[in-house]
N, C-alpha and C positions, 0 to 999 in steps of 0.2 A: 550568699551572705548579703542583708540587706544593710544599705546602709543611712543613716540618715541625708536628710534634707541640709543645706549650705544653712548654718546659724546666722542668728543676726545679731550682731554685735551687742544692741541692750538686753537680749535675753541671757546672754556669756555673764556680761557686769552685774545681771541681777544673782546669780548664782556666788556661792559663800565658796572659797576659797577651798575647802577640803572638798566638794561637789567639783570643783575646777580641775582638782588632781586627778581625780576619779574620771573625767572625762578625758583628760590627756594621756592615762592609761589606757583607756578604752578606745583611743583612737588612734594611739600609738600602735596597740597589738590589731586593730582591725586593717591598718596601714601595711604591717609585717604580712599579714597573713592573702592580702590581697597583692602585693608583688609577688608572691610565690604564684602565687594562681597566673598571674599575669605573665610570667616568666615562663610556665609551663605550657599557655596556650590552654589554660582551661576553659575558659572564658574570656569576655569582651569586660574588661574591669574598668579601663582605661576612665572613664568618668567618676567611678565611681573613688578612684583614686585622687582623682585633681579635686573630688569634694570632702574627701577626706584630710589629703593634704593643708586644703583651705581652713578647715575647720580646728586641725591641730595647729595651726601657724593662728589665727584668733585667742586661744584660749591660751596660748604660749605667753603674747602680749598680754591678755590680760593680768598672765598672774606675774609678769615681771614687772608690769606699772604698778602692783600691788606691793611687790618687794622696793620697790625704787620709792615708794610712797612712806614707808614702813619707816626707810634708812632716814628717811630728811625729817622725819617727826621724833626723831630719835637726838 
């Protein structure tokens, strides 16, 4: 399973809010499916996880400064 490259934080904030969801699903289940691997000794995942991890913990802030954003203009 490959997986991407560590994002960089202005390319998350250029991305539109439903794109955003669509990546924290995608790296949600790519996250699920690589501890399984990891658990069983399938492979050497162990990077590939902490870049996954990183990248779901990005796109998480970004879209809750988007909702915290949303609330005070309200």
């Amino acid at each position: 399973m490959k997986v991407d490259k560590l994002l960089k934080g202005e390319k998350i904030r250029d991305m539109n809010t439903d794109e955003l969801k669509g990546k924290e699903r995608q790296f949600a289940d790519q996250l699920f499916r690589l501890k399984f691997q990891f658990a069983s000794g399938q492979t050497d995942t162990l990077p590939n996880i902490r870049v996954l991890r990183k990248n779901l913990a990005k796109v998480k802030t970004v879209l809750r400064a988007r909702e915290l954003e949303g609330a005070t203009k309200s």
